[in-house]
N, C-alpha and C positions, 0 to 999 in steps of 0.2 A: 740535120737529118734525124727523122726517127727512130729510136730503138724499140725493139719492140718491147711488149711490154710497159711501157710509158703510157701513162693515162693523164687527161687535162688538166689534173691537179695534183702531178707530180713535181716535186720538187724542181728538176730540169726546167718545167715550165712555168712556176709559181714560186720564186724567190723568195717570195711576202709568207709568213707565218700567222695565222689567226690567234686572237688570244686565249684560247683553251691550252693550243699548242704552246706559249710563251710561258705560260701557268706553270703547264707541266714541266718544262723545263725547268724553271725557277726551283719548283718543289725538287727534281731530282737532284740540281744543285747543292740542295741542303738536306739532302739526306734525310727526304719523307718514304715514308715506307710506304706503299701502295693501299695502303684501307685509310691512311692519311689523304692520300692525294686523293683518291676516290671522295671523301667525306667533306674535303675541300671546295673541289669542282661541285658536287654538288649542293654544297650550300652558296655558292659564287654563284651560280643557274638560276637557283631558288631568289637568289636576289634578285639577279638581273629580271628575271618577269617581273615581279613585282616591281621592282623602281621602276621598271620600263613601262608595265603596262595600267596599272589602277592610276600611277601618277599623272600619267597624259590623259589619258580617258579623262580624269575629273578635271583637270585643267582646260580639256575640249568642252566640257560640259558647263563648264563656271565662264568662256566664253561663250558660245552662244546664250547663257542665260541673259548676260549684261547685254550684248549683241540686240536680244531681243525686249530690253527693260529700255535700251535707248535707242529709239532708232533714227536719231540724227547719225549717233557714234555708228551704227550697221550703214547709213545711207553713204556718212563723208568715206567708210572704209570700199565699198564699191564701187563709188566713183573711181576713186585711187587705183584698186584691182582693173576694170575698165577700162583707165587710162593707160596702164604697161603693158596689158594682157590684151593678146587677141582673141575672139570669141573660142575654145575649146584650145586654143594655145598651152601646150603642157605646162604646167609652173616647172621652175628652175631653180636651184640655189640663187640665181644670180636676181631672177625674180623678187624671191624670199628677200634678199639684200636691200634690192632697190625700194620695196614698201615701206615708206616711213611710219606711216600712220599704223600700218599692220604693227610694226616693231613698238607702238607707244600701246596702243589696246593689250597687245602681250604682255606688257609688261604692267601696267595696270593693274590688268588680271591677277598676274602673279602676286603681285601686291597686295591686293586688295583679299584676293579669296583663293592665295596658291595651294595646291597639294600638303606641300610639306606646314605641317601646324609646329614642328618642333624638332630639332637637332637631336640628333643623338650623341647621348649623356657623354661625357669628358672627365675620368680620374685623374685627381689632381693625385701627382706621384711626389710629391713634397709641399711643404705650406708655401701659396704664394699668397701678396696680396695684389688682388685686381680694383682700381681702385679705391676706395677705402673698406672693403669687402675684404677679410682675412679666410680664405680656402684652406684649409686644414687638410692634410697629405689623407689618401683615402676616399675624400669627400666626394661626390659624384654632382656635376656642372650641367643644366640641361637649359639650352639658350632658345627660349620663344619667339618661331617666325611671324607668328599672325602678331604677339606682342609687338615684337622689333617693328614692323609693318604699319601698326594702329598706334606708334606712338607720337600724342601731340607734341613731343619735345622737338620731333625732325619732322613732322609731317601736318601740314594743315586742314584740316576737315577731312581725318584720314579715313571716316568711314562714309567721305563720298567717293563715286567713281568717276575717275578725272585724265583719262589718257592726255589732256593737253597738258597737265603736270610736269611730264617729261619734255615737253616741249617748253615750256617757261625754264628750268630752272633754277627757281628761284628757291628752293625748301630745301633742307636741310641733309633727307632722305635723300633725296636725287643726286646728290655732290659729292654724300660719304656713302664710300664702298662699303662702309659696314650697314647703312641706311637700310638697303633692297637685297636680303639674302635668299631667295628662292631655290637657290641651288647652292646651299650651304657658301663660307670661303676660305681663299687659303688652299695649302698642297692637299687637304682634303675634301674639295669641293666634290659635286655630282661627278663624275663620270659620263656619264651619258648627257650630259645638259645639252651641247652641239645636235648631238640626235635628236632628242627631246623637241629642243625648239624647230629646226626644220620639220621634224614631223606635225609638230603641232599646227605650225601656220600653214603648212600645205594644204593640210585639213581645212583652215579655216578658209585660206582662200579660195577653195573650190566650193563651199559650202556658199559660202556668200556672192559668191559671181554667180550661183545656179537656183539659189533658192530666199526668199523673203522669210526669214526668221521669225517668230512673232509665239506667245505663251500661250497657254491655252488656257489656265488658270492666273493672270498676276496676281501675284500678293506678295510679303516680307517670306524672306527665305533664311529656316532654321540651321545653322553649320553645324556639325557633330565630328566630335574627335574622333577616330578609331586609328586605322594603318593610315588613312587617308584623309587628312580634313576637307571634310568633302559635306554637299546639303545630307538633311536627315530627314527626306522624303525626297522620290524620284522627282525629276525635274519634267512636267508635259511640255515640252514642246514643240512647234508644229511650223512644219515648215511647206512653202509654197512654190514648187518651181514657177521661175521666172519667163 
């Protein structure tokens, strides 16, 4: 029965706590003073846009570019979409799931030209040695993704773009989890990665079941460091509803 006063996101009818509200708990646990928790929350906000939104954007972007630089790879991924999807049929997680081919271009992508250009930095809190690398206590560790990603040692002709890659196999990258780090690894990975990628192939499979992809200028495309490795001129391209 209702009491009055009770609104649809009162606790009576919403068991579940969102993570601001978890935060804040944690923090009163340990005895944060309020200009703490305040200064907290809002740098935890300040992230979450940024991870959440320049990272996908360029990762949507660095798909459709290859999307539209190959269009066997755009033609075999809409047949696939085609094949599970009925015309205007909402996509589904379960969709997302069942796309193989979607799941190898993703990850490609990430591969080849993901968001993240480099981990953030690790203090070594006593000397260890990593390999034959002595880390001196203080020293500060910063592990390169587009590196790890482009190296010939696990990777074969790493600066082509080869979604069948994941489907052979056969290289070295593909096998070790340390190979493909796009979303960092380990109890410090992404956070958001799950969201990330559903949102990201949602995007792409309505983009490509609706419209013929294609450049408006091809040529070699410049990467530049910043928040984002991301191209260093905007990307034209132009799309065709189907």
């Amino acid at each position: 029965k209702k009491k009055s006063g009770d609104s649809p996101l009162s606790p009576q009818k919403q068991p579940w706590k969102n993570m601001v509200e978890l935060m804040i708990e944690e923090m009163e646990k340990n005895n944060f003073t309020q200009k703490e928790i305040d200064a907290e929350l809002l740098s935890q906000v300040i992230t979450f846009f940024i991870a959440g939104i320049d990272t996908t954007s360029n990762n949507l972007s660095m798909t459709q570019y290859f999307l539209a630089l190959y269009p066997e790879v755009q033609d075999k991924l809409r047949a696939e979409i085609n094949e599970n999807l009925k015309p205007e049929e909402p996509v589904t997680r379960e969709h997302i799931m069942n796309l193989k081919y979607l799941h190898k271009v993703f990850r490609e992508t990430l591969r080849h030209s993901g968001p993240a250009g480099m981990l953030f930095p690790r203090k070594a809190l006593e000397d260890v040695m990593i390999g034959d690398v002595m880390v001196r206590k203080g020293n500060s560790i910063v592990v390169s993704v587009i590196g790890t990603h482009h190296n010939t040692n696990t990777w074969s002709d790493p600066e082509k773009f080869d979604p069948e890659r994941w489907e052979k196999k056969t290289e070295e990258g593909v096998n070790n989890p340390y190979g493909s780090i796009p979303f960092a690894v380990g109890p410090r990975k992404c956070i958001g990665e799950q969201l990330a990628i559903i949102e990201a192939k949602t995007m792409v499979v309505e983009l490509v079941r609706k419209f013929k992809i294609s450049l408006a200028k091809p040529g070699p495309l410049k990467m530049n460091f910043g928040l984002a490795y991301q191209p260093n001129d905007p990307l034209e391209i132009v799309f065709e509803r189907l």
